[in-house]
C-alpha positions in Angstrom: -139.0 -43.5 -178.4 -136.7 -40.7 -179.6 -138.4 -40.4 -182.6 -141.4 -39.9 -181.1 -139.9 -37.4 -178.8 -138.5 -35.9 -182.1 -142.0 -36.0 -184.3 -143.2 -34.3 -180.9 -140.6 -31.1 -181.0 -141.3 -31.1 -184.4 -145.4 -30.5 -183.8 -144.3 -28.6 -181.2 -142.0 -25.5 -183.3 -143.9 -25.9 -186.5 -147.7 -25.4 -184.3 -145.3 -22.3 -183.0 -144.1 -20.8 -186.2 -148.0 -21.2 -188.0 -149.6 -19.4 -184.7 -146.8 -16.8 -185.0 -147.5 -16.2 -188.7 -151.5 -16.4 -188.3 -152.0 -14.2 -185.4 -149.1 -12.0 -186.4 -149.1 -12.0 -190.0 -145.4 -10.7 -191.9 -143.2 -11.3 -194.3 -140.7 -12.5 -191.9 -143.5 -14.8 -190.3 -144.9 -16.4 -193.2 -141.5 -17.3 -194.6 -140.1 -18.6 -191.2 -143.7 -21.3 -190.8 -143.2 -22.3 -194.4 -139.2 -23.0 -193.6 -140.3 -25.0 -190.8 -142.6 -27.1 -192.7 -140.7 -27.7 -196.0 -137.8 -28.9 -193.9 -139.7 -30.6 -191.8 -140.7 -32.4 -195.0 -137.5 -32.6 -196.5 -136.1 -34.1 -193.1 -138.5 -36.8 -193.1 -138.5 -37.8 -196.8 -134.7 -38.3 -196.7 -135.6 -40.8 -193.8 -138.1 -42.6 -195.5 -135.9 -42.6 -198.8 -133.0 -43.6 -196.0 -135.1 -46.8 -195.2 -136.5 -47.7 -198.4 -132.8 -48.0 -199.6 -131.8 -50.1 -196.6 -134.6 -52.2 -197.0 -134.3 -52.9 -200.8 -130.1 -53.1 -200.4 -131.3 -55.9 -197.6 -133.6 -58.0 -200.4 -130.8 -57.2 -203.0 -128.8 -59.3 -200.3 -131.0 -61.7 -199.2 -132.0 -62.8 -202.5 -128.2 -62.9 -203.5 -127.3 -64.9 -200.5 -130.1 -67.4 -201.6 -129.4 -67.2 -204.8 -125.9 -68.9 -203.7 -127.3 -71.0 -200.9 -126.5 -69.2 -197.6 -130.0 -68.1 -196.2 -132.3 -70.0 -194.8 -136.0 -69.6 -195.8 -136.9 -68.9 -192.2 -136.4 -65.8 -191.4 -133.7 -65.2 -194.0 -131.6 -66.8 -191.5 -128.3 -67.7 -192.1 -128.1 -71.6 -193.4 -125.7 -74.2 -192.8 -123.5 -73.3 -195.9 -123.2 -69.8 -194.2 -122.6 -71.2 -190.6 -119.9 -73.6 -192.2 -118.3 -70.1 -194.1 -118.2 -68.8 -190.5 -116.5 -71.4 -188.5 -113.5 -71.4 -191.1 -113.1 -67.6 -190.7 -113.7 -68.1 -186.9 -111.9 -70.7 -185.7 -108.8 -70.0 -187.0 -108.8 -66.2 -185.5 -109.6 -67.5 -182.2 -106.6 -70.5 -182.5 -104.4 -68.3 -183.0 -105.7 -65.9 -180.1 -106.6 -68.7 -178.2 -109.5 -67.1 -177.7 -112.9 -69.6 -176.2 -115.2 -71.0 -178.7 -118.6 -72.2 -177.3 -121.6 -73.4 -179.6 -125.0 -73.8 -178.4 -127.7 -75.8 -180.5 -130.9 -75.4 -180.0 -134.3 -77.7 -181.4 -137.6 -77.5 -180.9 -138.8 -80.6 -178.7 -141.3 -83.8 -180.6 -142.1 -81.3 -183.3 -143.9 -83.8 -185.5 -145.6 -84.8 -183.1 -147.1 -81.3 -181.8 -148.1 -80.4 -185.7 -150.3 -83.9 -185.8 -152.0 -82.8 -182.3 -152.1 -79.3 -183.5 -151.9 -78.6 -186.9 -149.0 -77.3 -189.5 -150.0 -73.4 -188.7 -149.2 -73.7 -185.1 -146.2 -75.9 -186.1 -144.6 -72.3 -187.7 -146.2 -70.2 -185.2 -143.9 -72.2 -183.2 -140.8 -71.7 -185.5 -140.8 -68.0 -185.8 -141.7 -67.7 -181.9 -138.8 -69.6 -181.3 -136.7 -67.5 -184.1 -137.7 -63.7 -182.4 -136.7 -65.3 -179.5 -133.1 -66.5 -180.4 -132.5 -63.3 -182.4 -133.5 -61.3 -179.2 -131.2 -62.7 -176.4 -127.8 -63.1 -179.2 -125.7 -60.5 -179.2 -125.2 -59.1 -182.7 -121.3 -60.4 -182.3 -122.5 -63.5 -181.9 -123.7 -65.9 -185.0 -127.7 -67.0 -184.9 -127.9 -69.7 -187.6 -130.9 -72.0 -189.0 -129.8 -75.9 -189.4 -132.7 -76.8 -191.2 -136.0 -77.6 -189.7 -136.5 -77.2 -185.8 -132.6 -76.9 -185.1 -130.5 -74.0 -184.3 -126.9 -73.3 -183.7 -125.5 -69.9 -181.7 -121.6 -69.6 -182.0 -120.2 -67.8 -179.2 -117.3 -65.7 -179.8 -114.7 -65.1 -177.2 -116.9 -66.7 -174.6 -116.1 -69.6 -171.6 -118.0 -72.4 -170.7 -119.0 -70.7 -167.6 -120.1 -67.4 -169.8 -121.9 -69.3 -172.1 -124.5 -70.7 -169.0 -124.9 -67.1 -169.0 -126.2 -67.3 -172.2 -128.4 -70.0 -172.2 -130.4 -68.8 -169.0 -132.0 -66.8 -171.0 -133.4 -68.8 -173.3 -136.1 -70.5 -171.3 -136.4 -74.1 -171.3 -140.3 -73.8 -172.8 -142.1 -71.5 -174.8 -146.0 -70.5 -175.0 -148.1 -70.1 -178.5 -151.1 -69.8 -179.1 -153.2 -72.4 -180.7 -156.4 -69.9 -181.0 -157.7 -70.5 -177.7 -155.0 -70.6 -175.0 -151.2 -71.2 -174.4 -149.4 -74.7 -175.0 -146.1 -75.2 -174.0 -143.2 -76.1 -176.0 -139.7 -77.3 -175.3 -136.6 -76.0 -176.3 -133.8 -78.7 -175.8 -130.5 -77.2 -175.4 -126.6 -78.6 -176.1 -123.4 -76.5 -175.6 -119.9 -77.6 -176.6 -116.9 -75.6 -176.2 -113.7 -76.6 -178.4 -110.0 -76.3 -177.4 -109.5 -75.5 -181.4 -106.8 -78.2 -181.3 -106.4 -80.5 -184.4 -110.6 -79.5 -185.6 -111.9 -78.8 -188.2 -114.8 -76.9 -189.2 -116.7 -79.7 -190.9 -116.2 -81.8 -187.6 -117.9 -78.9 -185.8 -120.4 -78.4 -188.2 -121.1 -82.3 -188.1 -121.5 -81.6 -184.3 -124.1 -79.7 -184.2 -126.2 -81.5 -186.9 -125.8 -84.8 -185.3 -125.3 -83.6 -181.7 -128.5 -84.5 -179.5 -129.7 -81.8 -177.4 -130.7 -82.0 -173.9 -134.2 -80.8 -172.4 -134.1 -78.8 -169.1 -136.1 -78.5 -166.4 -138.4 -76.0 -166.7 -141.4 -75.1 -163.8 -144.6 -74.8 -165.9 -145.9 -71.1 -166.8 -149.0 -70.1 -165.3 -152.1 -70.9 -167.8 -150.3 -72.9 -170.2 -150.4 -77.1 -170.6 -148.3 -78.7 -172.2 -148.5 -79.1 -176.5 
């Protein structure tokens, strides 16, 4: 929106200073609409090149971190390797402020069973619903990681029991996709642990949430939808 607004001033002072120099022709005026444009120009290549860098310093990343086994091929999520990295720099930081640790996991419900009924592409339609979801409602202090196939894990940081409900209200018990011609349901199953960080170890949380089963919810059905 503010860039928008921005492009929009923009139109708005260059439109100005060409009117200015057509209508009034001058030295002065000519130079002045041809400031406005070159840096108007200049502005927004510095952006793009601003972006282009960010975006190839991100693949540089990515493709390191995979390289070394820490992304997940979904998304470019962060893997189990990397979620393992980050409870042993976590969990000692919040013994030692005895600070709450909550972890959430998260799987998509009979998976296997919806891709028979409904084929493999809504099967990853489901998957990166599911993902843009997840990445939406976490906090970027919090750690969104992929476990490998329909499984998720959201670590919590400095957050209660009670504050981690919080948390999983928004992440409705279903979600809708597309098949082509309407909206199926799907369910997300949910399981939240909290750990008093006393005598654990990361592996034991990390074996947790991979062997953990999660719960479904009750969800009242969306309007339109049936179930996948």
């Amino acid at each position: 929106m503010l860039r928008i607004v921005s492009f929009g001033l923009w139109g708005v002072i260059i439109a100005y200073a060409v009117f200015t120099a057509v209508t009034n022709p001058s030295m002065v005026s000519l130079i002045t609409a041809a400031a406005f444009v070159l840096l108007f120009g200049v502005v927004n290549a510095q952006l793009l090149l601003s972006r282009w860098l960010d975006q190839r310093r991100f693949k540089m990343m990515s493709s390191k971190l995979t390289g070394t086994g820490y992304i997940s091929e979904l998304h470019n999520l962060p893997n189990r390797n990397y979620l393992l990295s980050e409870l042993r720099r976590e969990m000692p930081r919040a013994r030692s402020e005895e600070a709450p640790f909550t972890l959430i996991i998260f799987e998509l419900d009979e998976m296997d069973g919806i891709e028979a009924r409904r084929g493999k592409g809504f099967r990853e339609r489901t998957l990166n619903s599911a993902v843009e979801l997840l990445k939406r409602v976490t906090r970027s202090s919090d750690f969104l990681s992929h476990l490998g196939g329909e499984r998720f894990c959201v670590v919590l940081t400095e957050c209660t029991y009670e504050q981690g409900f919080l948390y999983l209200k928004r992440v409705p018990g279903t979600i809708a996709v597309s098949d082509g011609r309407r909206m199926l349901e799907v369910r997300i199953t949910a399981r939240m642990m909290q750990y008093d960080m006393e005598s654990m170890y990361a592996t034991d949380v990390l074996h947790d949430a991979e062997e953990s089963s999660p719960l479904r919810r009750k969800e009242a059905p969306r309007a339109n939808t049936v179930a996948a």
